[in-house]
C-alpha positions in Angstrom: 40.4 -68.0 130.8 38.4 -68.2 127.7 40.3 -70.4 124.8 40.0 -69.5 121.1 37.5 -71.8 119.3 39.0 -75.0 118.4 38.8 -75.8 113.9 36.9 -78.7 115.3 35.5 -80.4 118.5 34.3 -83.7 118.8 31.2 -84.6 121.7 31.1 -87.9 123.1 28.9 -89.8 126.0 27.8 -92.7 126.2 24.8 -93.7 123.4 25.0 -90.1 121.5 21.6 -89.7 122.5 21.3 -87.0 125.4 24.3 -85.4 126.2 26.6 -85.8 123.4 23.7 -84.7 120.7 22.8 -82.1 123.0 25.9 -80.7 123.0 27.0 -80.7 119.4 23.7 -78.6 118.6 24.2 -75.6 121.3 28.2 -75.4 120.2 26.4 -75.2 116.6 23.7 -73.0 117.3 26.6 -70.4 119.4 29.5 -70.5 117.5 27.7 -70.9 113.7 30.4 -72.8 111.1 33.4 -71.1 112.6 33.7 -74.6 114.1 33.7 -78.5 112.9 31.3 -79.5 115.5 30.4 -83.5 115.7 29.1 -86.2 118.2 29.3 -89.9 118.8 29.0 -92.3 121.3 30.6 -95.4 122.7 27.3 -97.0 121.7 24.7 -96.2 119.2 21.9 -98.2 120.1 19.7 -95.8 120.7 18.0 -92.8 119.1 17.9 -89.6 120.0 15.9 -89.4 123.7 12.9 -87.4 123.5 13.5 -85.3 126.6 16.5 -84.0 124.9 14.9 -82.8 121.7 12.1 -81.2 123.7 14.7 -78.9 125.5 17.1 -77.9 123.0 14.1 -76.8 121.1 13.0 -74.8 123.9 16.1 -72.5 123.0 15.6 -72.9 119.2 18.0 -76.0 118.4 16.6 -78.9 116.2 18.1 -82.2 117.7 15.0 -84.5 115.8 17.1 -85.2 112.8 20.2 -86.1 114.6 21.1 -89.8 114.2 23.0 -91.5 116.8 26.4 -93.0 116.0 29.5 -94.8 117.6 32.9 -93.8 117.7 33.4 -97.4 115.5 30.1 -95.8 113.1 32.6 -92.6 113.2 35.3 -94.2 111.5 34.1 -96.5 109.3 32.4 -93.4 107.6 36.0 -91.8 107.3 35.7 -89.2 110.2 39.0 -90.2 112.3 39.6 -89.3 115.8 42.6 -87.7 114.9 41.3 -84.9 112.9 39.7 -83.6 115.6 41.7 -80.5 117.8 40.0 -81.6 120.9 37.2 -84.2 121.9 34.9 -84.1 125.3 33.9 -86.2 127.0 30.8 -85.9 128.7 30.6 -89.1 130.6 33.4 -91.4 132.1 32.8 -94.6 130.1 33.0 -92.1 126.8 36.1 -90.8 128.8 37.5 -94.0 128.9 36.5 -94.7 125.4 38.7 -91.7 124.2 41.2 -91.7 126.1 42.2 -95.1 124.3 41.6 -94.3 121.2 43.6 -91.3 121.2 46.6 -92.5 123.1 48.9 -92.1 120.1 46.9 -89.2 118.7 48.0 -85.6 119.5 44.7 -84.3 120.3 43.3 -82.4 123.8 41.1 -84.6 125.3 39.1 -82.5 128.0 36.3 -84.0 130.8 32.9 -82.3 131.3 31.6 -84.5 134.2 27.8 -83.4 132.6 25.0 -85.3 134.9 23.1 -88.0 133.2 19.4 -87.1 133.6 17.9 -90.0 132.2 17.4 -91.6 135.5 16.3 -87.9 137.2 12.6 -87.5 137.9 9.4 -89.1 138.0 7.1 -87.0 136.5 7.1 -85.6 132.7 7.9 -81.8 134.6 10.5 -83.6 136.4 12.4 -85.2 133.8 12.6 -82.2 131.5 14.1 -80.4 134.9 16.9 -83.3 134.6 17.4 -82.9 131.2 17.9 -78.5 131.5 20.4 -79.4 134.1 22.6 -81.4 132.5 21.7 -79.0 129.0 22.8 -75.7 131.2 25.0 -77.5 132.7 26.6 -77.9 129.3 25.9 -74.5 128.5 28.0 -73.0 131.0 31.0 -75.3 130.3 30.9 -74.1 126.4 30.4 -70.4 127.7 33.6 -71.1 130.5 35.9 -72.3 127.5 35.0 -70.6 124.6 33.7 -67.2 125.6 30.3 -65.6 125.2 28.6 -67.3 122.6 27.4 -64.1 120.8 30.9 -63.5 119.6 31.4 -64.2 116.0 
């Protein structure tokens, strides 16, 4: 069953640097503005990994100006969990991460089990074949909720 698009989503992992980033830039690049679209991390102590840029630009999304942030970073800038319709979680210690902060928040809190590629591969042709996974594999769980993405 395909869900009408949320006023705004919220993408979280673990570091906001593969998944989470990843993420927030296909739901962008589908949906246009229709959609408040952001992403954070439990951590942000890292920057934005390299594999991840490489294939999101392979299907024309930018991720190389995307700076990493925490859910802490989040709300300290004035962006509160609460305004967000629903928030996924792409990884279970962001899962865990949400699922407290939200707990007296009346927001839909959904779990994309989304592989972490980071530790997939040896070789450079490897590792981008990690990261495309875990990006289609993202794809398909926008697509599954939220429809075809060429719909306005």
């Amino acid at each position: 069953m395909v869900n009408p698009l949320p006023q705004s989503v919220l993408f979280c992992c673990d570091h906001n640097a593969v998944r989470s980033p990843m993420a927030e830039g296909l739901m962008k690049k589908y949906y246009g503005t229709g959609t408040y679209v952001q992403s954070a991390g439990v951590h942000n102590d890292l920057e934005v990994d390299g594999f991840s840029i490489a294939v999101c630009d392979e299907m024309g999304v930018e991720l190389a100006r995307h700076r990493s942030r925490s859910f802490d970073e989040m709300e300290r800038m004035g962006e509160v969990l609460s305004s967000f319709d629903v928030i996924v979680a792409l990884s279970p210690t962001s899962k865990a991460m949400a699922e407290d902060l939200t707990r007296s928040f009346h927001v839909d809190l959904e779990y994309w089990p989304i592989i972490d590629p980071t530790a997939r591969g040896e070789t450079r042709g490897e590792k981008l074949e990690a990261y495309r996974q875990a990006r289609d594999q993202i794809i398909a769980q926008i697509k599954s909720h939220w429809g075809d993405a060429t719909r306005p």
